[in-house]
N, C-alpha and C positions, 0 to 999 in steps of 0.2 A: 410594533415594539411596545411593551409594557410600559406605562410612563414613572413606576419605579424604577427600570432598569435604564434610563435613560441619565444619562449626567448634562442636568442643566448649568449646570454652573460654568462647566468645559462650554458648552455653547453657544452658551453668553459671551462667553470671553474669546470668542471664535466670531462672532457677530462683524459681521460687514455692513453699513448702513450708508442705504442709500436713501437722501433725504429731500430731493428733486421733485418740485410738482409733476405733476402728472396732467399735460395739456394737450387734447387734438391727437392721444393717440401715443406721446412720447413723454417720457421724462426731461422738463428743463430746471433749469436756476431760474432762481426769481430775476425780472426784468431788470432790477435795479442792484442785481448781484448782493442781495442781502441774505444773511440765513441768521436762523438763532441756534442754541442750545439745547437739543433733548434729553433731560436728565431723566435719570433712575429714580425713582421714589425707594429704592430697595436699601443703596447706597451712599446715592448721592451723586454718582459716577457720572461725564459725559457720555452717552450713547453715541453721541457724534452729531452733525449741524444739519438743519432743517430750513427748505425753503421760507423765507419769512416773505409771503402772497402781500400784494397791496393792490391798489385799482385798478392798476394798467395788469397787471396778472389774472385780474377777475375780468375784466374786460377782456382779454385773448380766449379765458375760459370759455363767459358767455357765446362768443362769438362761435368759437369751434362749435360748442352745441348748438347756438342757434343755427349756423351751416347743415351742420348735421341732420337738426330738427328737417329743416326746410325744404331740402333735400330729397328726403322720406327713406335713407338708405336703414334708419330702423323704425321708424313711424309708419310706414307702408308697407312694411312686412307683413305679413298674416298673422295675425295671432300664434296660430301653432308654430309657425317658422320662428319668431318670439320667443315661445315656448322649450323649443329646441335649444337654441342659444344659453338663455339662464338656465337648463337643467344643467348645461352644460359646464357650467359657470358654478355651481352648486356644488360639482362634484370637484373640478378644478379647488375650489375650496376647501373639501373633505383630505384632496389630496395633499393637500398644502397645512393639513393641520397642525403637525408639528413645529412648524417654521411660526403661523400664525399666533398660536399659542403662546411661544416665546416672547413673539415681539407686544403682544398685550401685557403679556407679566411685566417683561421689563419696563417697558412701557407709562403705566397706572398701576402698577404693584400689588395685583390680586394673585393668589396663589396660582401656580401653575397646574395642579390639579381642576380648578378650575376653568379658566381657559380652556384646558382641554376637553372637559367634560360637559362643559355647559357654553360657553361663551361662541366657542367655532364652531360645533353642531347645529347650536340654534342659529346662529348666522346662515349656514349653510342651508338648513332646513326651511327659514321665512323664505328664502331666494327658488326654492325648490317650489314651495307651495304655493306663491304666485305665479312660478310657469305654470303650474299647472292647472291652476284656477284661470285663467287669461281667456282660454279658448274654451270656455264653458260659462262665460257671462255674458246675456241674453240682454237684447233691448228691448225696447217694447210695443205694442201697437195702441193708441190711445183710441176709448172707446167714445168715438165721434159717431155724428149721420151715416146713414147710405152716404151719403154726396161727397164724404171727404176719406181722408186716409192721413191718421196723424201719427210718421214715425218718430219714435223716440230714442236718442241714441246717445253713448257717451263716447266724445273723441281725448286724443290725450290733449294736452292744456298747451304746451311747448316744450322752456327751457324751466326746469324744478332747481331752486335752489335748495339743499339741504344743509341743516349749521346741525351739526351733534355734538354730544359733550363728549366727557373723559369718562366715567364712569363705565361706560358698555360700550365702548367705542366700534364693533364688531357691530352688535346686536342692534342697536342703535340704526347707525349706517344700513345696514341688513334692513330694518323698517322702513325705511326711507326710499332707496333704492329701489327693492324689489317693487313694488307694487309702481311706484313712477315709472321705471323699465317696462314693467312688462304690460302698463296701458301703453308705451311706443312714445314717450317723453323723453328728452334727455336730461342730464342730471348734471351738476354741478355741485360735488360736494366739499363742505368748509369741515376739516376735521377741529376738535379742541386744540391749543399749540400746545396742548398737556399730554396727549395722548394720540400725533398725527401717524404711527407708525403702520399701522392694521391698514386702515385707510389707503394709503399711498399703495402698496400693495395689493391689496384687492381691486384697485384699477388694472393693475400687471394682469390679473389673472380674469376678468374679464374679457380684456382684450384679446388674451390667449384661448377664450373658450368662444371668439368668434363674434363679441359684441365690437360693432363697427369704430372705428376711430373716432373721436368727436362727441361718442351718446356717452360717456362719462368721465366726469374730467372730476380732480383733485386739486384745490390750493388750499395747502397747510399755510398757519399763519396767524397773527393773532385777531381772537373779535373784533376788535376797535380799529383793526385797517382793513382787512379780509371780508372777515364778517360784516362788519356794517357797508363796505363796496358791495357786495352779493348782494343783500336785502334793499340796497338801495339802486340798484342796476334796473333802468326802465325796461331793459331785455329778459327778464325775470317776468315768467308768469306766476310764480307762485312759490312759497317758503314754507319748509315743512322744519322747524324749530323744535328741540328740545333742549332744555336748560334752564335757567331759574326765570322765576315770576318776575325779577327784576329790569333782566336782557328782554325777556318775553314782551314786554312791554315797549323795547326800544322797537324790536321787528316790527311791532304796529305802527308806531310812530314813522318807521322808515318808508311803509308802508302808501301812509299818506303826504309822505315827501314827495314820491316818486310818481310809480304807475296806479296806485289802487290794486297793488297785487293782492291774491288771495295770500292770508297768513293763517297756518296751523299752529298752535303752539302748543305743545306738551311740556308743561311746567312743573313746578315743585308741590312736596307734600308734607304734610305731616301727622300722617297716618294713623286714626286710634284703632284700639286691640280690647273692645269690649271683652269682661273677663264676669258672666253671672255667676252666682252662689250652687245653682241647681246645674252645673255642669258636673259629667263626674268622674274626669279624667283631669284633675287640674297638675299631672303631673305631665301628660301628656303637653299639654295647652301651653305650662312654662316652657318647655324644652324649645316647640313651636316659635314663640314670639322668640324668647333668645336667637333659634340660628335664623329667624328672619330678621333680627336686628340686626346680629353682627355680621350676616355674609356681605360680604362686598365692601370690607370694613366700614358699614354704616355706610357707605356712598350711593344708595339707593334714594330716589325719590319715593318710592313707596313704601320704606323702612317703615314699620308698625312703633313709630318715636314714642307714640303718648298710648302707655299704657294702663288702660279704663279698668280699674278693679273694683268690685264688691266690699264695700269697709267691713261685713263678716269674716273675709277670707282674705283679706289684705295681708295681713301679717303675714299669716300661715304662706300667702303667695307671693310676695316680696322674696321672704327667703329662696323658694325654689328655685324663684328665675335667677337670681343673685350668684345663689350657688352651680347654677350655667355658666358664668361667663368664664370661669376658670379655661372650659373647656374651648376657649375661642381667643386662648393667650397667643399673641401674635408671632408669628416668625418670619423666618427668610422664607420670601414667594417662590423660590426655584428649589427649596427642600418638599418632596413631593408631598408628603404628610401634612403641609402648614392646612389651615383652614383659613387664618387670618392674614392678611399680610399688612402691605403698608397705603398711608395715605396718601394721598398722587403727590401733593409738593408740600416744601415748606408751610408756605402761604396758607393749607387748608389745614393741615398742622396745628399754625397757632389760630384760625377759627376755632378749630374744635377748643382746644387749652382755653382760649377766649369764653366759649358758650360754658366751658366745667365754671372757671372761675365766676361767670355771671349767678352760674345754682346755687354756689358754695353763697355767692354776695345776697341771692332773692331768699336764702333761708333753707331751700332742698338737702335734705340728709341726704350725705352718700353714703351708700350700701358696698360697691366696690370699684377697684377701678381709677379714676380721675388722674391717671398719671401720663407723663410719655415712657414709651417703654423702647427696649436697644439699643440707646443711645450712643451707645458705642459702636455701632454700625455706620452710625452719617448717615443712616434713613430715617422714614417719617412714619413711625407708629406710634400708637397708642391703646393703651390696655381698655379693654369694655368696659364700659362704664354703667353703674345705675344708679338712680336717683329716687328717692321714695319722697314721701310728704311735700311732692309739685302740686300747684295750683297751678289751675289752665290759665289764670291774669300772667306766669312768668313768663320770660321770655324764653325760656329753653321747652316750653309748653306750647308755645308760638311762634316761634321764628325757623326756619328748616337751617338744622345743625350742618345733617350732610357728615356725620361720622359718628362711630359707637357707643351715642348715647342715649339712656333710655330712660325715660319720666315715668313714673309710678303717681297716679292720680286718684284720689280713692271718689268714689260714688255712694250715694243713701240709696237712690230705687232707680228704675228703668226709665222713669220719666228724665230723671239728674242725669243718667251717665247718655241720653241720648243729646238733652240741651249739649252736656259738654265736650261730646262729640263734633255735634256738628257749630259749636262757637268756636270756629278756624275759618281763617281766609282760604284756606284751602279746603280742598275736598277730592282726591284721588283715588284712595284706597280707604277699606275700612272693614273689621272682622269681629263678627258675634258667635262667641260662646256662651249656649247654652243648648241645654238636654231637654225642652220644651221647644217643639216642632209649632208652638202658636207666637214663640215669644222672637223665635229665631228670623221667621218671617214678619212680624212686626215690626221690629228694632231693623234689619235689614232693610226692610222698605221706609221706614221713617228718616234712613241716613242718607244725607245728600255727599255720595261718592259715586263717582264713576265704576268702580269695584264693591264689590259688601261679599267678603268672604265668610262664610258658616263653619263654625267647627273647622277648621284647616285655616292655613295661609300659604299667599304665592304658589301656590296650583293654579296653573297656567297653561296656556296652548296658544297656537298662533290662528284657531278658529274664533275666538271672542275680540275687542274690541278693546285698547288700552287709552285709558285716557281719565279725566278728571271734569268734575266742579270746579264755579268758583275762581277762584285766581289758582286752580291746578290747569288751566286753559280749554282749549275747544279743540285742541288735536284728537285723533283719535287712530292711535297705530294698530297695525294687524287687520285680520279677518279683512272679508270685501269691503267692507265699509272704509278700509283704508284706501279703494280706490277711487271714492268719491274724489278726496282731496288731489287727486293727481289726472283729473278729466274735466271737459265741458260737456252739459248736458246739453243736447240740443234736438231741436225741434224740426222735422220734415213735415209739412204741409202739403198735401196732394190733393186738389179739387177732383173729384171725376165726374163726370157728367154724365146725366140718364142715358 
């Protein structure tokens, strides 16, 4: 079914919510009979009440996985037998797209066209791509004496804690997940209490596509009971986090409370969008940074925030991009044409209204935008914003906004807009235009980001390696290299004798 002809809004209001952890294989209520609130960012609405996870709920979690781990009823499976299971799981996902999709809109309040075109394929696809990849990674033979034999091998680690946010709660999850599953780990995943609906769910449909009871468990709930139990559980081998620089910090901290578990952290950004004079498409290049500002209304960690222009061509490209945001005025998530929707809650709401008014107070001219917009809805939106005449010392230049707004920061030469590039605590993403094939790999290689996009942005695939510099952390999602983080390497020593 076409997702025009589809009436979301009947479906929404047809929605049944079930909001029960997901422990050992079944849906319960939290231990202590508590739940909270899942509202709509769309509206305002209750979607209806959600397990509220606290220690003794992560403790029965761990437990079930660590059974489960110990066990070997998916740790000693074969790879390909593995393999089987999450294809299976992949597709069970494809199948369930429509249901999926809804519950993300409503959810975090991204348009429903997306969700369905981006958010549940690519879910489905990372889960596909580590079954497949599982049974064609190789260990190794060290090259020692005649006299010995040194295997090298990686095993899975145990019980994987995963915390993700609200922004990609799918895709997220999806990073997480698949590569922990299919090295033979079980999982423990903490959804955002902003965004637990996708989540809770795609435990349902695991289970359904043959993955054993116990190797993946859900408690919704908030950080600071859920969260911080998980990361702080001696039964925990290892945390694969993403969320701000702030929390990222606490998992370390938790860290060295507890076991010395391994921590991954995929943190925040705030992404520059080099823009040279000898490009010669800068109509293209506005258009570009726009819909990579505003998709996911600004809720991107890798949002291209700080926009690095040429003071030649500043003017001239201030306007272009300006004259984009029109095209990104926000509507209802469930009208299938919106591109924009809404802010996950209140609370990130008056962030964003908070970082406008700090521009307006550090001196930054606005160009368009800086308002709330539908106010008459009871939801949380806000019009795209841009801001021209930023310095990199302001705080909306430095601190990750986390919604649709965008700093125009002007540059003298290549050597300026690389310092003021890379003068961030951050370091994730980062994109150079120019029409000079010597200048493009220079300024690319001089930027300390985990990403250095050329002429394009957000061109992406789940074969490369996501992750950052810096206080953007030491996580590193996707490609095989995601499965370092979820194995132990170890070492077989064999003397043989003449």
């Amino acid at each position: 079914m076409s997702i025009t002809t589809i009436d979301w809004h009947a479906r929404a209001a047809q929605l049944s919510l079930d909001g029960r952890a997901f422990i050992g294989g079944e849906r319960r209520a939290a231990l202590a009979e508590e739940s909270f609130d899942c509202i709509s960012p769309i509206d305002a609405r209750v979607l209806g009440r959600v397990a509220r996870c606290q220690a003794a709920d992560v403790d029965a979690a761990v437990a079930s996985a660590r059974a489960a781990f110990d066990d070997g009823r998916w740790a000693r499976k074969s790879p390909v037998a593995r393999k089987r299971t999450l294809l299976a799981f992949a597709e069970k996902i494809m199948a369930a797209r429509e249901e999926l999709a809804l519950l993300e809109t409503l959810d975090m309040g991204k348009p429903i066209q997306f969700s369905m075109s981006v958010d549940v394929p690519a879910a489905a696809r990372c889960v596909a791509w580590y079954a497949e990849a599982i049974d064609k990674v190789y260990g190794e033979i060290a090259p020692t004496g005649l006299n010995a034999l040194g295997l090298i091998q990686r095993e899975a680690m145990g019980v994987i804690g995963a915390i993700v946010p609200w922004n990609y709660p799918m895709i997220m999850a999806a990073w997480k997940l698949a590569p922990a599953l299919a090295a033979g780990n079980s999982v423990v995943l903490k959804p955002s209490e902003k965004s637990p609906l996708t989540a809770l769910r795609l435990a349902e449909l695991a289970l359904a596509a043959g993955l054993p009871a116990g190797v993946f468990n859900v408690v919704p709930g908030y950080g600071t009971e859920a969260g911080e139990a998980l990361a702080l559980h001696p039964d925990v081998d290892a945390i694969g986090f993403t969320g701000s620089t702030r929390v990222g910090r606490k998992m370390l901290e938790y860290a060295s409370r507890s076991n010395l578990k391994r921590v991954y952290n995929e943190l925040g950004g705030k992404s520059a969008f080099l823009v040279f004079p000898d490009f010669d498409d800068l109509e293209r290049c506005a258009k570009t940074v726009a819909a990579s500002m505003f998709f996911n209304q600004g809720e991107s960690c890798n949002a291209p925030s700080r926009l690095l222009v040429h003071e030649s061509i500043a003017d001239d490209f201030a306007k272009r991009v300006a004259a984009e945001a029109p095209n990104y005025r926000p509507a209802n998530p469930l009208d299938a044409k919106t591109v924009m929707g809404a802010l996950v809650d209140d609370g990130q709401l008056r962030t964003v209204m908070g970082y406008i008014d700090v521009g307006h107070q550090e001196g930054a001219r606005l160009l368009t935008g800086g308002t709330r917009a539908l106010g008459e809805s009871g939801g949380y939106y806000v019009l795209p914003t841009v801001f021209d005449g930023v310095r990199n010392d302001m705080r909306i230049a430095r601190e990750e906004i986390f919604g649709p707004v965008l700093c125009i920061i002007r540059f003298k030469d290549e050597a300026e807009a690389i310092a003021l590039a890379n003068d961030s605590s951050y370091g994730l993403q980062a994109s150079v235009w120019s029409s000079h094939i010597d200048r493009a790999h220079r300024v690319a290689r001089a930027l300390r980001a985990g990403t250095v996009h050329v002429n394009q942005y957000d061109e992406d695939d789940i074969t490369v390696p996501f992750g950052g510099y810096k206080q953007s952390g030491n996580g590193r999602d996707k490609s095989l290299h995601a499965l370092d983080k979820y194995t132990e390497l170890k070492t077989t020593w064999l003397r043989i004798n003449p």
